[in-house]
PDB file with one MODEL, atoms N, CA, C and O in Angstrom:
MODEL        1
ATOM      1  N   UNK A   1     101.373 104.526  65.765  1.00  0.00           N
ATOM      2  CA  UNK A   1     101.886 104.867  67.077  1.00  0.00           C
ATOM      3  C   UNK A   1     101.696 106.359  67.306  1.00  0.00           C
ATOM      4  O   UNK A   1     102.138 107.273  66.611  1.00  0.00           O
ATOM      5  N   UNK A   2     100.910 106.442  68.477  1.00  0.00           N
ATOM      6  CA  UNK A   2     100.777 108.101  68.807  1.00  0.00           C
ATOM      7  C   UNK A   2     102.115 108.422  69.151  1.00  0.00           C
ATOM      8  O   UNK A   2     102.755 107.416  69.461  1.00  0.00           O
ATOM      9  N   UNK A   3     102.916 109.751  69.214  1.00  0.00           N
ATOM     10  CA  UNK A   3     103.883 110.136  69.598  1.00  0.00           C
ATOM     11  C   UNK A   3     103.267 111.475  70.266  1.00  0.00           C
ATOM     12  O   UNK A   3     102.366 112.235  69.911  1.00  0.00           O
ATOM     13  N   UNK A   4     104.301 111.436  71.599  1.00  0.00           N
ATOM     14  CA  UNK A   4     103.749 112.846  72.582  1.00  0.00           C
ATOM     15  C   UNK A   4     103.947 113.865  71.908  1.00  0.00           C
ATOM     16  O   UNK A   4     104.788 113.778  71.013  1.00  0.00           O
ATOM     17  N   UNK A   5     103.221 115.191  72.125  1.00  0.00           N
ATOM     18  CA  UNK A   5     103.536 116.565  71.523  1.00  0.00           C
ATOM     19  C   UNK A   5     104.565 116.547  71.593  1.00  0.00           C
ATOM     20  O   UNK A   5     105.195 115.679  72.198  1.00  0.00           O
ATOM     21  N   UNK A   6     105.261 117.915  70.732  1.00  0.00           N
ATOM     22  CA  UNK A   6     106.129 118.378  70.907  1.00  0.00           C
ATOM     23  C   UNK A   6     105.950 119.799  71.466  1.00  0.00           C
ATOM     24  O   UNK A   6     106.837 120.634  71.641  1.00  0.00           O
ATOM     25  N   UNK A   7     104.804 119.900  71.680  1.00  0.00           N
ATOM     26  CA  UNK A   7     104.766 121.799  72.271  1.00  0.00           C
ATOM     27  C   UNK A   7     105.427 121.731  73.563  1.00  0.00           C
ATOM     28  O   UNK A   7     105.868 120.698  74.067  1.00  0.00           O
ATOM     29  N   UNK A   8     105.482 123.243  74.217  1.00  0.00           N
ATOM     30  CA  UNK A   8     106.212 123.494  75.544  1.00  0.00           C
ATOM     31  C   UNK A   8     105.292 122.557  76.256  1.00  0.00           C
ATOM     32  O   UNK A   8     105.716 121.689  77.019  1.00  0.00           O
ATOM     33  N   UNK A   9     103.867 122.768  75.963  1.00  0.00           N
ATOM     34  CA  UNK A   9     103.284 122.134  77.371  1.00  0.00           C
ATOM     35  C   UNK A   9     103.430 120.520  77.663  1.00  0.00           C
ATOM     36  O   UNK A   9     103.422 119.832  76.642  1.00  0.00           O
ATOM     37  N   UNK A  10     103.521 120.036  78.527  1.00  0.00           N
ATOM     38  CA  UNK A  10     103.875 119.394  79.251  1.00  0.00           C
ATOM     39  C   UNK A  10     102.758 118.334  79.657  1.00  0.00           C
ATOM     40  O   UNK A  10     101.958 118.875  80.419  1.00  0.00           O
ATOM     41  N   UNK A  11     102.457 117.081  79.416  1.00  0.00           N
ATOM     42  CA  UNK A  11     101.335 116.185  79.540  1.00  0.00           C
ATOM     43  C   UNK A  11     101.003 116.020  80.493  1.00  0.00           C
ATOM     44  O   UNK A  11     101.997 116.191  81.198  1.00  0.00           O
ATOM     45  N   UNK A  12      99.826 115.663  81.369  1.00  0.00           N
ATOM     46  CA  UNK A  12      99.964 115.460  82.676  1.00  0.00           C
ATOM     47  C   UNK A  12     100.594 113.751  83.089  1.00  0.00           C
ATOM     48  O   UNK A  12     101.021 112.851  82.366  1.00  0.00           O
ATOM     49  N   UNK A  13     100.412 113.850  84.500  1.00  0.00           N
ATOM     50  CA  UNK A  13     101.198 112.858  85.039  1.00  0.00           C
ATOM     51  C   UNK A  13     100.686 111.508  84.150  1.00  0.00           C
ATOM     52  O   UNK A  13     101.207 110.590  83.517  1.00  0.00           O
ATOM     53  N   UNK A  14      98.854 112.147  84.642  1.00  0.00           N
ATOM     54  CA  UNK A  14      98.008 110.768  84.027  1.00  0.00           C
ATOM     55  C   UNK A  14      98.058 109.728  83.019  1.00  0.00           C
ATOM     56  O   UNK A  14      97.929 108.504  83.000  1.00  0.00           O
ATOM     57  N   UNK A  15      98.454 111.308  81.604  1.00  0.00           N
ATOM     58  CA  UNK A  15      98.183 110.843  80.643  1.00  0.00           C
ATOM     59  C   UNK A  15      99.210 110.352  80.316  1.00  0.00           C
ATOM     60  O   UNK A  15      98.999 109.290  79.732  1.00  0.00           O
ATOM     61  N   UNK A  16     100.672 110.693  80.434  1.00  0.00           N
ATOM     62  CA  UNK A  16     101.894 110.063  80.649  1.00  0.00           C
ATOM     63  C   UNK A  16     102.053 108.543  80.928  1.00  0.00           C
ATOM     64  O   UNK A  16     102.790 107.668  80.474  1.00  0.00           O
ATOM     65  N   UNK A  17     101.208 108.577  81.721  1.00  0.00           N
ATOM     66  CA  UNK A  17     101.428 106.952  82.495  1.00  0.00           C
ATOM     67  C   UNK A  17     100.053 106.218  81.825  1.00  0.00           C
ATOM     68  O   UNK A  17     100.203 105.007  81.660  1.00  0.00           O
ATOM     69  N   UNK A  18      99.136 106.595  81.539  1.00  0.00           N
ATOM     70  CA  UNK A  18      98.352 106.042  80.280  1.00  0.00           C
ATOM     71  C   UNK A  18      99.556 105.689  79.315  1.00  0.00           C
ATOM     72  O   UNK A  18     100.166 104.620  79.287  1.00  0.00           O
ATOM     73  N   UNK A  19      99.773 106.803  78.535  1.00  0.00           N
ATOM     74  CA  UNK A  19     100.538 106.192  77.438  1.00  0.00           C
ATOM     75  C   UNK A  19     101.461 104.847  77.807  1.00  0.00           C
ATOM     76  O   UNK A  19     101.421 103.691  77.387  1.00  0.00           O
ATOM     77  N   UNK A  20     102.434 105.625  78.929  1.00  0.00           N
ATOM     78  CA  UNK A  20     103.238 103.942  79.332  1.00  0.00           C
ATOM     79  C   UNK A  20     102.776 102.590  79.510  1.00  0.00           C
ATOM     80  O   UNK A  20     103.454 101.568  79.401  1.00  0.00           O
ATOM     81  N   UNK A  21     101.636 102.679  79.774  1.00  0.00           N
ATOM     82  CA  UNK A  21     100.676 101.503  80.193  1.00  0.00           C
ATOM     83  C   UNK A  21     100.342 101.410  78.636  1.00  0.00           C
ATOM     84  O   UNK A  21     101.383 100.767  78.498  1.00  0.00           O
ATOM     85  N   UNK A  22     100.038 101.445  77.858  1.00  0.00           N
ATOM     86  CA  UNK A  22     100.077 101.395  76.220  1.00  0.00           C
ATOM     87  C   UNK A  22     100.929 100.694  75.572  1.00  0.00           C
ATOM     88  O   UNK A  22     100.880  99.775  74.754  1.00  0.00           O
ATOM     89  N   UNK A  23     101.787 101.346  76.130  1.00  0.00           N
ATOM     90  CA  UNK A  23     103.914 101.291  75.469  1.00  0.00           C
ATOM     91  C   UNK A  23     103.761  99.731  75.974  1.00  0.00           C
ATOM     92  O   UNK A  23     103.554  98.723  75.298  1.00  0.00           O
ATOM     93  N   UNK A  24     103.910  99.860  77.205  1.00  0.00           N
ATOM     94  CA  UNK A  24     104.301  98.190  78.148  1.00  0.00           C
ATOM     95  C   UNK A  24     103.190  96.670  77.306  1.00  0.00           C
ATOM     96  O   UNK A  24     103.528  95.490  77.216  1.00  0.00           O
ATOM     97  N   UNK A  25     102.064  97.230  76.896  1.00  0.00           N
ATOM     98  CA  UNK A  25     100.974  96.341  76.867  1.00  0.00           C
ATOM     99  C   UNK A  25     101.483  95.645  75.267  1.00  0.00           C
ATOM    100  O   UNK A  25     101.622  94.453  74.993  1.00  0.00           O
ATOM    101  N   UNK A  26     101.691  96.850  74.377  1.00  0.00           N
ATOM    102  CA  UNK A  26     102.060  96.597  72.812  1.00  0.00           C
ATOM    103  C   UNK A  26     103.282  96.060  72.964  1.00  0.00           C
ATOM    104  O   UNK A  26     103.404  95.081  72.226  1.00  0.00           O
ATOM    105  N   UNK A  27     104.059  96.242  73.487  1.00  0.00           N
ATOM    106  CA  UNK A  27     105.483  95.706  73.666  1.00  0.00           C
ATOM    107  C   UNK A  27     105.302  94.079  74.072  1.00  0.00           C
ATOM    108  O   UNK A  27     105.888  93.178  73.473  1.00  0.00           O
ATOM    109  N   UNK A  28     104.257  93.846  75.355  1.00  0.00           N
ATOM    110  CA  UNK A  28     103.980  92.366  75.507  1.00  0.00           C
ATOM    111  C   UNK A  28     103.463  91.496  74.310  1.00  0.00           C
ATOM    112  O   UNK A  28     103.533  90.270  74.400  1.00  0.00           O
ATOM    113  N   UNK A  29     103.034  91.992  73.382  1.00  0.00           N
ATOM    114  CA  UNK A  29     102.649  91.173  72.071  1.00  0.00           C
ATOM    115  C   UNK A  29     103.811  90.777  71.246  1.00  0.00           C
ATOM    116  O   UNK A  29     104.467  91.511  70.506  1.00  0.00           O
ATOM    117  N   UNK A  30     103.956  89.663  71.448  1.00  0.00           N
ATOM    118  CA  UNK A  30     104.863  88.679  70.660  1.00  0.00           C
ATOM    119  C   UNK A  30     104.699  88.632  69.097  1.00  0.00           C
ATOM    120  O   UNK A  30     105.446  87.904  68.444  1.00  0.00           O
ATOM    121  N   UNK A  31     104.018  89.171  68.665  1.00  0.00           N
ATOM    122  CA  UNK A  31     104.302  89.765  67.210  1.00  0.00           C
ATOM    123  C   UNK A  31     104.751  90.837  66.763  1.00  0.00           C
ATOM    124  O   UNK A  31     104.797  91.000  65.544  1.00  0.00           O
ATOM    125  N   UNK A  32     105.088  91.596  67.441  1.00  0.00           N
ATOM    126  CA  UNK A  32     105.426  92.896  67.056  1.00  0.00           C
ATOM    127  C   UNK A  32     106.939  92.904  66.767  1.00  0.00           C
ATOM    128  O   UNK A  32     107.927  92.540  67.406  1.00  0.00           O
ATOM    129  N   UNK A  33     106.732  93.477  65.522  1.00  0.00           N
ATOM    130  CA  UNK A  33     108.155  93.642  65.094  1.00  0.00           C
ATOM    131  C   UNK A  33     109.178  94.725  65.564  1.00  0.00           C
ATOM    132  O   UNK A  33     109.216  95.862  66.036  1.00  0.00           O
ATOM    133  N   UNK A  34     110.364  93.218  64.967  1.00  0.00           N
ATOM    134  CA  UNK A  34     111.648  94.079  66.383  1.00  0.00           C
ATOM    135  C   UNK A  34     111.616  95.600  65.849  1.00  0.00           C
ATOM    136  O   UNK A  34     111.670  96.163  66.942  1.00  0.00           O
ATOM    137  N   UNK A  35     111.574  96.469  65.059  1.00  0.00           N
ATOM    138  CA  UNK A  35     112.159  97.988  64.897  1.00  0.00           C
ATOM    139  C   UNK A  35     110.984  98.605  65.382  1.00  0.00           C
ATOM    140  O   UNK A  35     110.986  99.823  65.561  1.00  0.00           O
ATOM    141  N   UNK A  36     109.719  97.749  65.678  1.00  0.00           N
ATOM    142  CA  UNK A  36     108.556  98.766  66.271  1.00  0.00           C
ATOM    143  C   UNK A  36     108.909  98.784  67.961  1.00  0.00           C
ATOM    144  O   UNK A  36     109.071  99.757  68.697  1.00  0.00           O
ATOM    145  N   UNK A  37     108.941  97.892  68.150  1.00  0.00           N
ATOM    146  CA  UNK A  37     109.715  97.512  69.984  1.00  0.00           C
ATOM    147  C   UNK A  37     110.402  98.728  70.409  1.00  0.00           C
ATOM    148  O   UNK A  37     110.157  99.481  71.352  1.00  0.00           O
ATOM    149  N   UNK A  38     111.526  98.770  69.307  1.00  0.00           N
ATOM    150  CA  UNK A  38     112.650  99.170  69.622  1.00  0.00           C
ATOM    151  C   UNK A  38     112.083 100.784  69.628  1.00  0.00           C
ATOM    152  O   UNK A  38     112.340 101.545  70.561  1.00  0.00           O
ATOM    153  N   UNK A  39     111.465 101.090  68.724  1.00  0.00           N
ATOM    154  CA  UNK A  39     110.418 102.401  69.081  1.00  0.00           C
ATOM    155  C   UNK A  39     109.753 102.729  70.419  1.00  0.00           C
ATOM    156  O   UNK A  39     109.945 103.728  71.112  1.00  0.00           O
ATOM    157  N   UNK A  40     109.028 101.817  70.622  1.00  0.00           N
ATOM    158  CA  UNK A  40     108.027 101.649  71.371  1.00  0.00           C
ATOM    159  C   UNK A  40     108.776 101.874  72.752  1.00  0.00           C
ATOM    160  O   UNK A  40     108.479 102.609  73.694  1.00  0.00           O
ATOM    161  N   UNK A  41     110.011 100.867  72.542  1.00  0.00           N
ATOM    162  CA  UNK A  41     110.842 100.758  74.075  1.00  0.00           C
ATOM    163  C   UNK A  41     111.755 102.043  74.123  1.00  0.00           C
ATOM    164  O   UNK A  41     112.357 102.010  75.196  1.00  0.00           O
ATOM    165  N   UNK A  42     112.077 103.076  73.450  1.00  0.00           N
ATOM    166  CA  UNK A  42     112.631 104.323  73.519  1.00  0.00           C
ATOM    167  C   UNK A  42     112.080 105.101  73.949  1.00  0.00           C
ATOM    168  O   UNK A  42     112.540 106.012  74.638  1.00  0.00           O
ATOM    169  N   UNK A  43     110.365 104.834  73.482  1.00  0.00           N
ATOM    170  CA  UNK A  43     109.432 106.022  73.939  1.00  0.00           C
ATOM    171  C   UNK A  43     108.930 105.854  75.022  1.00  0.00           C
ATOM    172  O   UNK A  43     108.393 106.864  75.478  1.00  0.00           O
ATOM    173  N   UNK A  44     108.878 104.773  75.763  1.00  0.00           N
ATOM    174  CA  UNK A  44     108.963 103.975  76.783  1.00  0.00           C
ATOM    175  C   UNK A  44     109.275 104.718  78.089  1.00  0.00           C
ATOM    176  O   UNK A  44     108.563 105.275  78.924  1.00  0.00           O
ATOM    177  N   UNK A  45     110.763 104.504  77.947  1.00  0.00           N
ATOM    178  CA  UNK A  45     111.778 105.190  78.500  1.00  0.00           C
ATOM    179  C   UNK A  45     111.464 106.418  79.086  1.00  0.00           C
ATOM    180  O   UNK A  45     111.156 106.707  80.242  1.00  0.00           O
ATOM    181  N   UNK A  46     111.644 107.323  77.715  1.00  0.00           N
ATOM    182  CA  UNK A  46     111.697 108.912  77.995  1.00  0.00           C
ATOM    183  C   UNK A  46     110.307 109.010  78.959  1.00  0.00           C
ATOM    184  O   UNK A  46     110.483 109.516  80.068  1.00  0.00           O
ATOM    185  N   UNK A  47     109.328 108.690  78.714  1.00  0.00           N
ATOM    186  CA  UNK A  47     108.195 108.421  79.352  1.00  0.00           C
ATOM    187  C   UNK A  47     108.236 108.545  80.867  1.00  0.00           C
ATOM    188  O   UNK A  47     107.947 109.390  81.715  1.00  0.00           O
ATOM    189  N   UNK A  48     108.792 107.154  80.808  1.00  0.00           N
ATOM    190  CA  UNK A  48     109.377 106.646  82.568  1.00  0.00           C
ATOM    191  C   UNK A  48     110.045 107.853  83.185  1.00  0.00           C
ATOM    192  O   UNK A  48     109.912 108.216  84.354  1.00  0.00           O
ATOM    193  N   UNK A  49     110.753 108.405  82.289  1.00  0.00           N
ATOM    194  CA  UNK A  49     111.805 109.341  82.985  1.00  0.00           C
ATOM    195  C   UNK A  49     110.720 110.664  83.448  1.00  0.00           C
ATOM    196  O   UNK A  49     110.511 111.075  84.589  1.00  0.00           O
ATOM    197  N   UNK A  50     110.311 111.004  82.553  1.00  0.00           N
ATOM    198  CA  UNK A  50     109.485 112.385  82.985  1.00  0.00           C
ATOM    199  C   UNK A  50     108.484 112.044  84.060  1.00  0.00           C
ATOM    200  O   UNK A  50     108.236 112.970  84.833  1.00  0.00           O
ATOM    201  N   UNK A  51     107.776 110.749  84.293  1.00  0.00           N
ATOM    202  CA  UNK A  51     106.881 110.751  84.910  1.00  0.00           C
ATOM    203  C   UNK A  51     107.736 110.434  86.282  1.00  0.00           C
ATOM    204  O   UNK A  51     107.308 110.892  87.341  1.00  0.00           O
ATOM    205  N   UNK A  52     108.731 109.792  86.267  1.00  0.00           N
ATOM    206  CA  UNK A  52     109.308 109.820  87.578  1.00  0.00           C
ATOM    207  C   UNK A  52     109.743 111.795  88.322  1.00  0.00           C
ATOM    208  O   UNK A  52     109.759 112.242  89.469  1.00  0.00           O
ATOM    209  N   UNK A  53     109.991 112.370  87.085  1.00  0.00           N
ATOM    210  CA  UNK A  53     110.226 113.641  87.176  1.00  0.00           C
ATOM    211  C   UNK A  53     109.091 114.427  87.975  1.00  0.00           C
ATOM    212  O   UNK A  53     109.276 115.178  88.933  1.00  0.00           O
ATOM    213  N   UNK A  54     107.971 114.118  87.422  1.00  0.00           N
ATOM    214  CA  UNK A  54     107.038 114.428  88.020  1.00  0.00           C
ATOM    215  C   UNK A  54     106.238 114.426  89.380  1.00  0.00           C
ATOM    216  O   UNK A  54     105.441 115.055  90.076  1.00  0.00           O
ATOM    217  N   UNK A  55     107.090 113.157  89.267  1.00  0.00           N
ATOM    218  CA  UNK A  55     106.794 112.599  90.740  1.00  0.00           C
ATOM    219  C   UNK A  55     107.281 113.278  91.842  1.00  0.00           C
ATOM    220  O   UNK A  55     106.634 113.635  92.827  1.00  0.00           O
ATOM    221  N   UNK A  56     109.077 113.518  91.503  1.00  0.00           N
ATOM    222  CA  UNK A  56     109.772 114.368  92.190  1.00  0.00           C
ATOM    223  C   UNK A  56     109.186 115.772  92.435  1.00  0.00           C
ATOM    224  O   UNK A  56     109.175 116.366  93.514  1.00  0.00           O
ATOM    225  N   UNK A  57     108.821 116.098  91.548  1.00  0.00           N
ATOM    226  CA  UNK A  57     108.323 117.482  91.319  1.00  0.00           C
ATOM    227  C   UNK A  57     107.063 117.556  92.621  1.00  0.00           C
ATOM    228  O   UNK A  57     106.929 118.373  93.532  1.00  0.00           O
ATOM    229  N   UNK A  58     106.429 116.606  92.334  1.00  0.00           N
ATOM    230  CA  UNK A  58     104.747 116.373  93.594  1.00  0.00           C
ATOM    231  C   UNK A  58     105.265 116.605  94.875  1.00  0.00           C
ATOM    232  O   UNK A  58     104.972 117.441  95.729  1.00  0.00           O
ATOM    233  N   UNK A  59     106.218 115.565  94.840  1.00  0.00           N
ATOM    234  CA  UNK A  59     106.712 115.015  95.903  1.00  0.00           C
ATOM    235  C   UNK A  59     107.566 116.654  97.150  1.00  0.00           C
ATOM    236  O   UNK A  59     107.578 116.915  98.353  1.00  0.00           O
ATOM    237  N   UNK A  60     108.030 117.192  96.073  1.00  0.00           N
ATOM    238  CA  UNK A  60     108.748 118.319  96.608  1.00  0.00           C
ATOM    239  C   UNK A  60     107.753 119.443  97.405  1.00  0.00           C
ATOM    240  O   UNK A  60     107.954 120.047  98.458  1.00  0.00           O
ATOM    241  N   UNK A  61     106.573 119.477  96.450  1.00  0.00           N
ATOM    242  CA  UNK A  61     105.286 120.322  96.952  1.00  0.00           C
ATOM    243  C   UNK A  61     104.606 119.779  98.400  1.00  0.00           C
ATOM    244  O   UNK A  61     104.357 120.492  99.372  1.00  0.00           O
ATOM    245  N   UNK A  62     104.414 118.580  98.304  1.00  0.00           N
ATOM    246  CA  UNK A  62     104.146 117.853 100.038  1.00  0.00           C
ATOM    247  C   UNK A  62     104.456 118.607 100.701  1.00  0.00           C
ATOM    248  O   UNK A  62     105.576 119.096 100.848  1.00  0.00           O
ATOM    249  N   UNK A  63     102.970 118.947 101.498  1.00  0.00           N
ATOM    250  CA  UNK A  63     103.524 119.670 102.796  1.00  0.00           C
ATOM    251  C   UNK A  63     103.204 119.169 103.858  1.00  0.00           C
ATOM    252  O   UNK A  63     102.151 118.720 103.407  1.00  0.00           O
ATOM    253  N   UNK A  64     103.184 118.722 105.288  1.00  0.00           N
ATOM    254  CA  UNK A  64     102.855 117.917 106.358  1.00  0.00           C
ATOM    255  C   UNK A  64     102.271 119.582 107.203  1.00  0.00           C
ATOM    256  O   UNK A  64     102.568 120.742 107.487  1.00  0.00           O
ATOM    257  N   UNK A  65     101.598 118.874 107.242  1.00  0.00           N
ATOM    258  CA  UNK A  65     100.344 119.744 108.391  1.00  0.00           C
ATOM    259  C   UNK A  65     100.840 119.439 110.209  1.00  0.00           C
ATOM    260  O   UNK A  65     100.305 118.441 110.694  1.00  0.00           O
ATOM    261  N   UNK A  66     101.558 120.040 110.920  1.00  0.00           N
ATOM    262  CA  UNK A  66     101.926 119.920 112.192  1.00  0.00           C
ATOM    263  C   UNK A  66     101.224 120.505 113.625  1.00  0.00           C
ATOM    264  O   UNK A  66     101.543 121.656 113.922  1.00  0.00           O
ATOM    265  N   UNK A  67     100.594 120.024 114.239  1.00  0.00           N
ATOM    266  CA  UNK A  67     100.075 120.822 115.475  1.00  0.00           C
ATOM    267  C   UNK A  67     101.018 121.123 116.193  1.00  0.00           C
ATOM    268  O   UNK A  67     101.662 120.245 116.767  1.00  0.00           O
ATOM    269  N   UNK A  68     101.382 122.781 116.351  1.00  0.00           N
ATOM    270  CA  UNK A  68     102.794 122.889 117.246  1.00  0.00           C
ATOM    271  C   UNK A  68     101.602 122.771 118.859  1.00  0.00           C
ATOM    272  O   UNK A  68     100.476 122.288 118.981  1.00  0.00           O
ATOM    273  N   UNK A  69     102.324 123.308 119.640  1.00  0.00           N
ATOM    274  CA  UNK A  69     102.065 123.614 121.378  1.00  0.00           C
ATOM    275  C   UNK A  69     101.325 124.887 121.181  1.00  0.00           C
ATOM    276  O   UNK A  69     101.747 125.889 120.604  1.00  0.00           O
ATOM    277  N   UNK A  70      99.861 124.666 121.884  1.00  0.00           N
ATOM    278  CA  UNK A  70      99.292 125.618 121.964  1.00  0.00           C
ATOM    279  C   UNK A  70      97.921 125.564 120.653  1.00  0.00           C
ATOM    280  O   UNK A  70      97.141 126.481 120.397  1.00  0.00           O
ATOM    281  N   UNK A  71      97.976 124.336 120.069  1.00  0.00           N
ATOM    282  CA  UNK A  71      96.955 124.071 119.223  1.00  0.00           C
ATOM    283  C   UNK A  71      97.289 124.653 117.885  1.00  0.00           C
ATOM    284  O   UNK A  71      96.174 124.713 117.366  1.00  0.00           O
ATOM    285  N   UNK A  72      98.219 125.161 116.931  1.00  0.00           N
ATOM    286  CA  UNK A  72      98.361 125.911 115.887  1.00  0.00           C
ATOM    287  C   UNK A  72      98.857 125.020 115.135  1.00  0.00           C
ATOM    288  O   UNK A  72      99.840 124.321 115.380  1.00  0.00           O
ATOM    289  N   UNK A  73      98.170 125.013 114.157  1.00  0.00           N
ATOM    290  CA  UNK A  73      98.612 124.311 112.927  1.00  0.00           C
ATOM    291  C   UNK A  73      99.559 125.086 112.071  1.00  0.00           C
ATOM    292  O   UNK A  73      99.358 126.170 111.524  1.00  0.00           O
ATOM    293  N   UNK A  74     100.946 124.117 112.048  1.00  0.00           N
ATOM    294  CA  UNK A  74     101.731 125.166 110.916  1.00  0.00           C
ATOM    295  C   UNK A  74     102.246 123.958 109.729  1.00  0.00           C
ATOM    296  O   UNK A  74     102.538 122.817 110.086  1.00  0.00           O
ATOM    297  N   UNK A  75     102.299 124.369 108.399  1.00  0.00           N
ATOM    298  CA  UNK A  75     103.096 123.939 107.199  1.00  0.00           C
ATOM    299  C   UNK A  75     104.335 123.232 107.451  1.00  0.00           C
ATOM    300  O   UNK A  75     105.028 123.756 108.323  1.00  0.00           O
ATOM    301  N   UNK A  76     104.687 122.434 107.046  1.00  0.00           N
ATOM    302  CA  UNK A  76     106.119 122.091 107.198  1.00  0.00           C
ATOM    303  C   UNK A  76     106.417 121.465 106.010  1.00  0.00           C
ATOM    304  O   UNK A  76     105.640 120.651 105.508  1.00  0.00           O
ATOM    305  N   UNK A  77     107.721 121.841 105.394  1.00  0.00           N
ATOM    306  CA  UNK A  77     108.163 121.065 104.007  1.00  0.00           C
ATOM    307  C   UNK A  77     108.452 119.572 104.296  1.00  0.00           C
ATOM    308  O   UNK A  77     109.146 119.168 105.229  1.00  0.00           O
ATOM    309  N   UNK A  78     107.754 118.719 103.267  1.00  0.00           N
ATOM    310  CA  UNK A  78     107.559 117.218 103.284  1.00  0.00           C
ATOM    311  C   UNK A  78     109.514 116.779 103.078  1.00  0.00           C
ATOM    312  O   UNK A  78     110.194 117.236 102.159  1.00  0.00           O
ATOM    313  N   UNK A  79     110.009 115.907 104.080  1.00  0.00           N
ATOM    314  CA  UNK A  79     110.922 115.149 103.656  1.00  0.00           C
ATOM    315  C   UNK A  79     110.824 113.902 103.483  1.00  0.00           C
ATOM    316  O   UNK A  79     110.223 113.073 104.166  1.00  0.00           O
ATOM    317  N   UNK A  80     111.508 113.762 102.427  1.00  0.00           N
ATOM    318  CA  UNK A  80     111.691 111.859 101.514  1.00  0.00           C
ATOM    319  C   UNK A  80     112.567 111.343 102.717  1.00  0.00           C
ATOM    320  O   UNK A  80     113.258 112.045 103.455  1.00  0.00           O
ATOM    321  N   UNK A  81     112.397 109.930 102.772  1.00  0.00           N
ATOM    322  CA  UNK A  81     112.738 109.347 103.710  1.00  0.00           C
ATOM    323  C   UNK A  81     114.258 108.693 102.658  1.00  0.00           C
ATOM    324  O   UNK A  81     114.503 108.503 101.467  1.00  0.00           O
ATOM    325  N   UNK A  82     114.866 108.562 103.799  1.00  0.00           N
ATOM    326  CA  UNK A  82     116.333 107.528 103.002  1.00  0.00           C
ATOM    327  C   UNK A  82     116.142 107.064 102.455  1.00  0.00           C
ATOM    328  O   UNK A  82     115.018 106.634 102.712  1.00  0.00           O
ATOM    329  N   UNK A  83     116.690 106.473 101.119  1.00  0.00           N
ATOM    330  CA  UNK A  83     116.316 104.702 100.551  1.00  0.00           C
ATOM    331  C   UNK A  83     117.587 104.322 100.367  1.00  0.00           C
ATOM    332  O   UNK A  83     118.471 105.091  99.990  1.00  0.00           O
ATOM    333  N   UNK A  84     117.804 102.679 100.718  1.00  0.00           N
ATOM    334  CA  UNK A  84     118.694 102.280 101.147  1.00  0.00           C
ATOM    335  C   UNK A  84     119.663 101.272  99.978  1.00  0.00           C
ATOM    336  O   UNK A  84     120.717 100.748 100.340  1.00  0.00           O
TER     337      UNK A  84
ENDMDL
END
């Protein structure tokens, strides 16, 4: 089992969600033994969590491109819509 660095830097989104797609696939094999799972499904996790982190993180950078009056394009900070 590969395990992510431990340096400061930070994996990208990609490779993150590669790995999860890894995690999820080995986990579907019905042979795998329960204390490797139970690995597998921890690292899983933390996984999920950062890449959702990441997401947030993207998500915050969004900027919407607006034509005000008078033809000028200005920046505007992206807002998340409700979820219900």
């Amino acid at each position: 089992m590969t395990q992510p660095p431990k340096s400061g830097k930070a994996e990208s989104f990609e490779k993150n969600l590669e790995r999860l797609d890894s995690i999820v696939r080995q986990l579907e094999d019905a042979e795998l033994p329960l204390e490797k799972a139970l690995q597998l499904y921890e690292e899983g996790m933390k996984l999920s969590e950062v890449c959702h982190k990441q997401l947030e993180e993207a998500e915050g950078r969004v900027e919407i491109l607006m034509k005000k009056a008078g033809g000028k394009v200005v920046a505007e900070p992206f807002a998340p819509e409700e979820t219900e």
